[in-house]
LODREN-552998 format. One record per residue (C-alpha): x, y, z; residue number from 0. Coordinates in pm, whole numbers, always signed. Layout:
X	Y	Z	nr
X	Y	Z	NUM
...
// end
This chain:
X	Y	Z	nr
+23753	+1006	+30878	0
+23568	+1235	+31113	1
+23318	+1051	+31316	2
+22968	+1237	+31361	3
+22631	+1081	+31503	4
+22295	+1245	+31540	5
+22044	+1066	+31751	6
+21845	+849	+31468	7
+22144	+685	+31386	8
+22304	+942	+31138	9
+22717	+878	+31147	10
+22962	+1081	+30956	11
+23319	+1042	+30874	12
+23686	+1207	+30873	13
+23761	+1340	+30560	14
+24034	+1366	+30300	15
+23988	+1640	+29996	16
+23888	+1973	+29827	17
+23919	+2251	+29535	18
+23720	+2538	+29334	19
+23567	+2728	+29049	20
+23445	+3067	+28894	21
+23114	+3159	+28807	22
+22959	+3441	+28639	23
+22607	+3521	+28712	24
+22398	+3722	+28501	25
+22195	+4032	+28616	26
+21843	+3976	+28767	27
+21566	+3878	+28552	28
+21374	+4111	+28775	29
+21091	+4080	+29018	30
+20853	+3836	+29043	31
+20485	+3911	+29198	32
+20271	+3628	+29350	33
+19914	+3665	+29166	34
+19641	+3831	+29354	35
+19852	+3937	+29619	36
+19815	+4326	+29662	37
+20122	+4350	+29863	38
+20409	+4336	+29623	39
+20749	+4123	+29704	40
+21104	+4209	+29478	41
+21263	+3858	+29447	42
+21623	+3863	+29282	43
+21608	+3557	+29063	44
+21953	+3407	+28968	45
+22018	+3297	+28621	46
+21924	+2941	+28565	47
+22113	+2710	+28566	48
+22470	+2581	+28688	49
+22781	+2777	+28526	50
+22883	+2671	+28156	51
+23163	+2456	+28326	52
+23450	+2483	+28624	53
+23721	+2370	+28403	54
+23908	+2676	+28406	55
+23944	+2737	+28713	56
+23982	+2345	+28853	57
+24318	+2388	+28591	58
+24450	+2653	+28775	59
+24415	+2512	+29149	60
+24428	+2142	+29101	61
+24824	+2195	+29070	62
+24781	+2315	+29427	63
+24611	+2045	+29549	64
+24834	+1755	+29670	65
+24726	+1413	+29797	66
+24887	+1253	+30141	67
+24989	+942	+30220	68
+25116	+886	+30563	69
+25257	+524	+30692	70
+25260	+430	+31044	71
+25482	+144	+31252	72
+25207	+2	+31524	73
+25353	-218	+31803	74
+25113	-480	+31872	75
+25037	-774	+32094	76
+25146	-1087	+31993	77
+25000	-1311	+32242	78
+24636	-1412	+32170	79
+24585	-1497	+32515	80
+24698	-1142	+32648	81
+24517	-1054	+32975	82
+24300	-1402	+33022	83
+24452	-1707	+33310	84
+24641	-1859	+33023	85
+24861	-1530	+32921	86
+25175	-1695	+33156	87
+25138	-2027	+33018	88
+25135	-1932	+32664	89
+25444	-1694	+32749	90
+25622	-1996	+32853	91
+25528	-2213	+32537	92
+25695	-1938	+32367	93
+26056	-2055	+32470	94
+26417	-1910	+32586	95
+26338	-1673	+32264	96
+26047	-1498	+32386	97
+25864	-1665	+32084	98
+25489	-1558	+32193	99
+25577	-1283	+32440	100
+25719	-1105	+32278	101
+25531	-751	+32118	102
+25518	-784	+31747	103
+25472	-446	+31482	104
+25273	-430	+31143	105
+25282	-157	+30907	106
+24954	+85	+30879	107
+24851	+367	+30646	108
+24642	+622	+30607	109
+24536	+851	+30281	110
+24435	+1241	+30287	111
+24451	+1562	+30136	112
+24621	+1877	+30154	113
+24647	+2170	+29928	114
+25000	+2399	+29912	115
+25003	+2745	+30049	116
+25324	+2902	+29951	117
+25586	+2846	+29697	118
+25819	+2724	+29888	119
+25572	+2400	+29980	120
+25405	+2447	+30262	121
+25122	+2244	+30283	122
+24785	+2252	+30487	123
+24610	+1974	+30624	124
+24396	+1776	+30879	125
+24582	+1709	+31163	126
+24382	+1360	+31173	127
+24533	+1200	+30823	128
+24893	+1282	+30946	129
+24883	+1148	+31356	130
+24795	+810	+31402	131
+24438	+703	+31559	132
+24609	+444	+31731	133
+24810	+567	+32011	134
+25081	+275	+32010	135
+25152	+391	+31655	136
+25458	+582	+31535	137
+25452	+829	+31229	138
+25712	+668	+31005	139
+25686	+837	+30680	140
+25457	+1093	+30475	141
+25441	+1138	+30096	142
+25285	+1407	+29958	143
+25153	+1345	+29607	144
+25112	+1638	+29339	145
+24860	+1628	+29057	146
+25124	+1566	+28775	147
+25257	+1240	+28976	148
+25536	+1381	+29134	149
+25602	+1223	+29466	150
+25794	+1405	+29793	151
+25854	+1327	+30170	152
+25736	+1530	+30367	153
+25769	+1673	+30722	154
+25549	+1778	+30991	155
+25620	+2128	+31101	156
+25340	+2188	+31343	157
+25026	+2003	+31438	158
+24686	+2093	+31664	159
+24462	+1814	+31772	160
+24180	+2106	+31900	161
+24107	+2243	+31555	162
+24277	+1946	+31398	163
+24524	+2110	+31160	164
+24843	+2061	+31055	165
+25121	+2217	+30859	166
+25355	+1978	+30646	167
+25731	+2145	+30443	168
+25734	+1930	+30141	169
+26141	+1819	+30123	170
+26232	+1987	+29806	171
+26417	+2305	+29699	172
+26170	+2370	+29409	173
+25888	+2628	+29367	174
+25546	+2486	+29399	175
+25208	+2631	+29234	176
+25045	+2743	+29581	177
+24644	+2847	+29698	178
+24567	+3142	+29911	179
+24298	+3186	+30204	180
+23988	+3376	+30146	181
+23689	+3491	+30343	182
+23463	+3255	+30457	183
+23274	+3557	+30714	184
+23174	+3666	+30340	185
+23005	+3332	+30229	186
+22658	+3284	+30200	187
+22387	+3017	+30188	188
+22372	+2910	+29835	189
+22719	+3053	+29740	190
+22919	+2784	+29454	191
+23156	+2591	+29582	192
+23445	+2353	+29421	193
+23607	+2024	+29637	194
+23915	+1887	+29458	195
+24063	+1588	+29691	196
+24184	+1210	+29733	197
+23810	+1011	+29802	198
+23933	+659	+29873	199
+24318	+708	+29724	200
+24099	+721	+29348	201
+24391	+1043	+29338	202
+24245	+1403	+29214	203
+23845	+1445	+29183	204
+23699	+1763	+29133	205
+23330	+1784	+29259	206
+23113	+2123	+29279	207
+22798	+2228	+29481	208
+22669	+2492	+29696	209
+22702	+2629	+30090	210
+22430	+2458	+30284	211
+22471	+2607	+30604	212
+22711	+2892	+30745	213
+22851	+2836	+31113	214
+22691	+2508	+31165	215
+22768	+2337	+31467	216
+22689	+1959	+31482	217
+22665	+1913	+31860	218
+22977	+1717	+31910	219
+23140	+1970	+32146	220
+23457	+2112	+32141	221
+23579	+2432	+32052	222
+23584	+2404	+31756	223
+23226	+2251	+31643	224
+23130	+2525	+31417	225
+23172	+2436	+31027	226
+23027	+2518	+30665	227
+22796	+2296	+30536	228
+22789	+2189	+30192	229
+22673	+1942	+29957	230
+22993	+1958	+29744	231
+23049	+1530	+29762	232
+23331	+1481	+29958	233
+23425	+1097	+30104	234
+23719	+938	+30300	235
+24011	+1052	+30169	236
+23886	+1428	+30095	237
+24019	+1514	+30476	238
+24173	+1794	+30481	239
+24147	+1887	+30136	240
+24002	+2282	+30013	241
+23693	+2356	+29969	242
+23765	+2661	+29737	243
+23476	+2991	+29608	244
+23450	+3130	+29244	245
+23736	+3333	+29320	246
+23934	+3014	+29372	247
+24041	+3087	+29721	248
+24041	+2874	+30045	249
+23760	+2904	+30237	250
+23730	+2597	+30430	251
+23911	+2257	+30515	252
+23711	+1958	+30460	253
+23701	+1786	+30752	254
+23372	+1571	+30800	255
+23041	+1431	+30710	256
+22703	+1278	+30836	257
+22609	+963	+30631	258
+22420	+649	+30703	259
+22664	+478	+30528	260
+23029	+640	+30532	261
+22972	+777	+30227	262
+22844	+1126	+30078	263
+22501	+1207	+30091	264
+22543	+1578	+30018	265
+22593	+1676	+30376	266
+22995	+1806	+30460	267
+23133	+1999	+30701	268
+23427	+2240	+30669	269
+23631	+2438	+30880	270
+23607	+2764	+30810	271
+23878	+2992	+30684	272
+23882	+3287	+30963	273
+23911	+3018	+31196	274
+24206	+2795	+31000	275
+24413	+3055	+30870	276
+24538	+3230	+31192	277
+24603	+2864	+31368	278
+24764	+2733	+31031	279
+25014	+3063	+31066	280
+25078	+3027	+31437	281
+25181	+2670	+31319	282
+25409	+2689	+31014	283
+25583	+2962	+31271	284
+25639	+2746	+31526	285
+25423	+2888	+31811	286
+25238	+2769	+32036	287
+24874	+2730	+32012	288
+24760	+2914	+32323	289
+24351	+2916	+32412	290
+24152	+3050	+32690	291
+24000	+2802	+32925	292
+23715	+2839	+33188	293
+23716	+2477	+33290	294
+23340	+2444	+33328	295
+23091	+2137	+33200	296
+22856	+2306	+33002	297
+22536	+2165	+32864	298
+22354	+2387	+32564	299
+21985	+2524	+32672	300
+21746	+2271	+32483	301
+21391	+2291	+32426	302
+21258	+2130	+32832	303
+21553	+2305	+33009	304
+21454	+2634	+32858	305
+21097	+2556	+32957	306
+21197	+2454	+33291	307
+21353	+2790	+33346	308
+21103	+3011	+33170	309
+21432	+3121	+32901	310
+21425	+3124	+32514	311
+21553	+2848	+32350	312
+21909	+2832	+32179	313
+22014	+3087	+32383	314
+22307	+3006	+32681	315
+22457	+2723	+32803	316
+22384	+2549	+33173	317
+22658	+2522	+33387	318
+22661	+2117	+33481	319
+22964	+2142	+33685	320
+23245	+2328	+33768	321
+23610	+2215	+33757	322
+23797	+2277	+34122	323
+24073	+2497	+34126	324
+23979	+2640	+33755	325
+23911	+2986	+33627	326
+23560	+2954	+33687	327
+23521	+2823	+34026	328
+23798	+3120	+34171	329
+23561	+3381	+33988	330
+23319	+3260	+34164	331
+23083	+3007	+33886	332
+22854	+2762	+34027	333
+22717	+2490	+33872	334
+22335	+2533	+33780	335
+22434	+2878	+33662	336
+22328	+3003	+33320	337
+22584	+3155	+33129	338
+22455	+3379	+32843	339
+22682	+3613	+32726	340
+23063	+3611	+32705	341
+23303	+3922	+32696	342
+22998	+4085	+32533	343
+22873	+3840	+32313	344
+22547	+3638	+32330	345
+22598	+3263	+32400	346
+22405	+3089	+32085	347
+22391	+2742	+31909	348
+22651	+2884	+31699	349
+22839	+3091	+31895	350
+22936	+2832	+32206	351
+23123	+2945	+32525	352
+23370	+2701	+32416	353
+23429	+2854	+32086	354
+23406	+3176	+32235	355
+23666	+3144	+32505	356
+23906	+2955	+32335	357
+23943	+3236	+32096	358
+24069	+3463	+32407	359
+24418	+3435	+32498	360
+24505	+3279	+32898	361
+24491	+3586	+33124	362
+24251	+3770	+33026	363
+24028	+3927	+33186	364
+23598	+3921	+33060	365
+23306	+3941	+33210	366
+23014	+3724	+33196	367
+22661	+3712	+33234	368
+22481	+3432	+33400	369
+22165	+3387	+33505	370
+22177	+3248	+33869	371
+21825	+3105	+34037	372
+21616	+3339	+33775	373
+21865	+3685	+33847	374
+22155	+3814	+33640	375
+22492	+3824	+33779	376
+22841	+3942	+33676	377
+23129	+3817	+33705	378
+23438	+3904	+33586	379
+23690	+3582	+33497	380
+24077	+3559	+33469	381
+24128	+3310	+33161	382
+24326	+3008	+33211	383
+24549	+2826	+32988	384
+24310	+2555	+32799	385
+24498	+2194	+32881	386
+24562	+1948	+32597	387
+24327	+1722	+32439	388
+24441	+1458	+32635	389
+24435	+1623	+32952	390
+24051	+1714	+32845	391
+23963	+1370	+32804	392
+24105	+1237	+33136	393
+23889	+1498	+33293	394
+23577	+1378	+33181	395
+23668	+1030	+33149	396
+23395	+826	+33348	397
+23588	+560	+33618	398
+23394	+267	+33718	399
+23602	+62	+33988	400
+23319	-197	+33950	401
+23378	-305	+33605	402
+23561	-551	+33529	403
+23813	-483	+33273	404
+24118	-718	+33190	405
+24495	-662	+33151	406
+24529	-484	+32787	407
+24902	-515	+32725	408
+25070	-174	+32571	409
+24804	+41	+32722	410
+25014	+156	+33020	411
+25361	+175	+33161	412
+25557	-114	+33050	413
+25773	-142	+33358	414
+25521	-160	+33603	415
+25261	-370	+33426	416
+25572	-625	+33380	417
+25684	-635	+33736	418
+25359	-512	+33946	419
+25139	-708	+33708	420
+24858	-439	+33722	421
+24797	-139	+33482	422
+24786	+197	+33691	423
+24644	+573	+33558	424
+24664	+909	+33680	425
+24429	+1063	+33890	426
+24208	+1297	+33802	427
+23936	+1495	+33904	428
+23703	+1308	+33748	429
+23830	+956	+33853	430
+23795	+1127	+34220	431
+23496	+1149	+34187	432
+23397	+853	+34066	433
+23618	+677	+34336	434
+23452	+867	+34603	435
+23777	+1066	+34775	436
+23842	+1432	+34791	437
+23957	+1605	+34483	438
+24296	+1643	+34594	439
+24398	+1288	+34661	440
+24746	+1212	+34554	441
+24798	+878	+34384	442
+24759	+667	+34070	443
+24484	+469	+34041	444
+24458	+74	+33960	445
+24314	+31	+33612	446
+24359	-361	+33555	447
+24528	-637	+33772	448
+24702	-958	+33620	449
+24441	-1221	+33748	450
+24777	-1428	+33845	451
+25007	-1221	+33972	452
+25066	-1151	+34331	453
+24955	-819	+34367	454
+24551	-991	+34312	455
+24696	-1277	+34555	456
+24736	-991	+34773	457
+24390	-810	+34691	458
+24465	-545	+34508	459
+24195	-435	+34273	460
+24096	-215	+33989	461
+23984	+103	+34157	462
+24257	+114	+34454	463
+24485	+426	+34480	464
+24847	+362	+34537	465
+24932	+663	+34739	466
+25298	+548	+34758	467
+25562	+283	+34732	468
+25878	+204	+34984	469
+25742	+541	+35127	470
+25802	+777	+34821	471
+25485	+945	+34712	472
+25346	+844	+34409	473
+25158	+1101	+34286	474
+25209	+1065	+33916	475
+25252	+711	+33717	476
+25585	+819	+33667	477
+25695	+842	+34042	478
+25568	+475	+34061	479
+25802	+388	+33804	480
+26049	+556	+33963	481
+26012	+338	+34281	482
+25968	+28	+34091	483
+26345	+76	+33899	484
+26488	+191	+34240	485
+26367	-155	+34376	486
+26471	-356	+34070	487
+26782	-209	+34044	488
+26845	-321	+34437	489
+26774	-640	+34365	490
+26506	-649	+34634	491
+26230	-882	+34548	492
+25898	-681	+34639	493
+25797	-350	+34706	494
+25590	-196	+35000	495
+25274	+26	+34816	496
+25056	+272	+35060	497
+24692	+158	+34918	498
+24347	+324	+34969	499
+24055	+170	+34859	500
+23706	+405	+34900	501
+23552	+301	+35172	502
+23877	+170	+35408	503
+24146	+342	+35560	504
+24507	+334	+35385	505
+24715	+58	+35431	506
+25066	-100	+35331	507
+25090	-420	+35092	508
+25416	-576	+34976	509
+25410	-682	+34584	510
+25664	-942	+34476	511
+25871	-823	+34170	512
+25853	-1077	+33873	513
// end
């Protein structure tokens, strides 16, 4: 369940669910003129009332609709006493069998919704209720439920953590009842909609309501933070479910919510259709998902920065920093510009940058307009290829050397957290930064060091850079792995690590091997 949180304390949930119904409206009543008002105002006034009933058309799509269930195998820890003084003394209570050090696994699930989109069983989804939140978990199984009670396995055929989609093949020869996409750049504020989905594994629910909001975007970021809003109820277990018009097409994927308490309050978010349908094809082909990437920081213009700078409000984004080496900074970006219109089009609350560029494919070519200390500029910018989600993260991750964080077994290479006793990451940019050392520093950084192992006998603490070991760079955690096999496999009992810390010059430390 997608989480969402607005400033008072508003949270929303990822979903699981969807579906849809026809309505015929009558012809307008006719005008309606406000008394003693000379000036005279045609309103179109709809019919009252909600249609005679969505039975109908629920009968014809809820076949289509199919509920997931996914289980996952998670490797936990099954020490209690993991990354505290008393870790090796427990491991030794555990005996010749490994009794408490040894990693344990337990069985987790999850529950969504999907809806079919071709007869041969292709199915549509959130890419959230088929991959794990957990990131020691492995996908083990998924079931894919139709509304009759038939049950089928089901594989994964392509999956996108950026717009969070996936695309399941149910494993069966037969011919499925299947949904089609429809035009959600048609759909208006206050058009019907239909949900038909899983809310907590109750199995098919139909609810119906009515397009809040077209294009909202809910200030989480991302490329992909622009959704329709309805109040259709949808709850966990709708994820990834339709949200379907009168016609009973697919115009969004249900996806999210706010609520106070995890459950509906009339206010859910769907992806939209035009933005689904060409990812969901690119997917069940087998291509790769490809997006343009500037690989600047951006901040939207709020109410005192557009003061501050004399502009109109909900209109550009600020430039908080720009990455080195990316798009951006070899066009020639700087942070504290203003960028308000990309490859022609007008940077808005609903229209981001990031939504905009994303939709570009690497290599091109676009200009943009900034505003730079109150002029406009120019510039014309060569499109990267937009890293992975992971990747994105580990930029922006924030890296404070200071804290103190202990040993969390599982959450880093196995080999050298056994035999270095420390936890290492990559570098990034960001961590750079935060460590103090030029951008281009070469080295994995120390996340975590076993309070009784020898490499904190020797010093070594969270926030050092191992720049190599026995000599070999180590740029990546890999490399360091590398080093540490080559040494274990010699039967040598330490290893010699290069080690900067911020403020000293490099310099060598043996490890002992355990």
């Amino acid at each position: 369940m997608n989480k969402v949180r607005y400033v008072y304390g508003l949270s929303s949930a990822l979903l699981v669910g969807g579906a849809a119904i026809s309505l015929i409206t009558g012809s307008p009543l006719g005008a309606q003129v406000a008394q003693n008002d000379d000036s005279v105002m045609n309103r179109v006034v709809p019919v009252e009332g909600a249609p005679a009933s969505f039975a109908d058309l629920t009968a014809q799509l809820q076949p289509a609709v199919v509920n997931i269930a996914t289980r996952q195998r998670v490797e936990v820890q099954n020490n209690p006493f993991a990354g505290t003084p008393f870790a090796e003394l427990f491991n030794r209570r555990g005996g010749g069998q490994g009794g408490g050090a040894q990693p344990q696994t337990r069985e987790a699930q999850s529950l969504g919704s999907g809806f079919i989109i071709s007869a041969d069983g292709i199915v549509v989804t959130n890419n959230h209720v088929i991959a794990p939140p957990d990131t020691r978990a492995k996908l083990e199984s998924i079931t894919i439920t139709l509304a009759d009670g038939t049950e089928y396995e089901a594989d994964v055929i392509g999956a996108d953590a950026a717009s969070d989609l996936a695309v399941l093949k149910i494993r069966s020869n037969k011919t499925f009842p299947f949904v089609t996409f429809g035009d959600s750049a048609a759909t208006r504020v206050g058009d019907w909609v239909v949900a038909i989905g899983n809310p907590f594994g109750l199995g098919g629910t139909v609810t119906a309501g009515i397009i809040s909001a077209v294009y909202r975007n809910t200030g989480q970021g991302g490329a992909y933070d622009r959704y329709l809003q309805t109040d259709a109820s949808i709850n966990r277990g709708n994820s990834g479910g339709p949200l379907f018009d009168m016609r009973g097409n697919v115009i969004g994927i249900n996806n999210a919510i706010f609520s106070p308490s995890g459950g509906s309050v009339g206010i859910g978010f769907a992806i939209p259709a035009e933005i689904a349908a060409p990812i969901v094809e690119k997917l069940r082909s087998g291509q790769e998902i490809q997006r343009g990437y500037l690989g600047v920081r951006l901040q939207p213009i709020d109410e005192d920065l557009a003061l501050s700078l004399g502009l109109p409000k909900r209109r550009g984004e600020l430039a908080q920093t720009v990455e080195d080496n990316s798009p951006a900074a070899k066009a020639g970006l700087k942070s504290g510009d203003i960028l308000t219109k990309v490859n022609g089009k007008d940077v808005t609350a609903e229209q981001t940058v990031s939504f905009l560029v994303a939709n570009l494919q690497p290599g091109t070519t676009i200009p943009v307009e900034v505003l730079r200390e109150g002029k406009r500029v120019n510039i014309n910018v060569t499109l990267g290829k937009r890293p992975s989600e992971q990747e994105l993260q580990a930029q922006t991750q924030t890296f404070d050397p200071e804290a103190e964080e202990p040993m969390a077994p599982g959450t880093s290479d196995q080999t050298i957290e056994q035999k270095l006793g420390m936890q290492v990451m990559p570098m990034s940019a960001a961590v750079a930064r935060s460590l103090g050392v030029p951008a281009e520093t070469k080295g994995v950084v120390i996340a975590a060091v076993d309070p009784n192992g020898d490499a904190a006998r020797k010093g070594l603490r969270r926030g050092d850079i191992i720049l190599s070991a026995n000599y070999q760079p180590t740029a990546t955690v890999e490399a360091l792995n590398a080093q540490v096999n080559a040494a274990v496999a010699e039967k040598r009992e330490a290893i010699l690590l290069r080690v900067q810390r911020r403020t000293t010059p490099p310099a060598f430390v043996a490890v002992r091997i355990r």
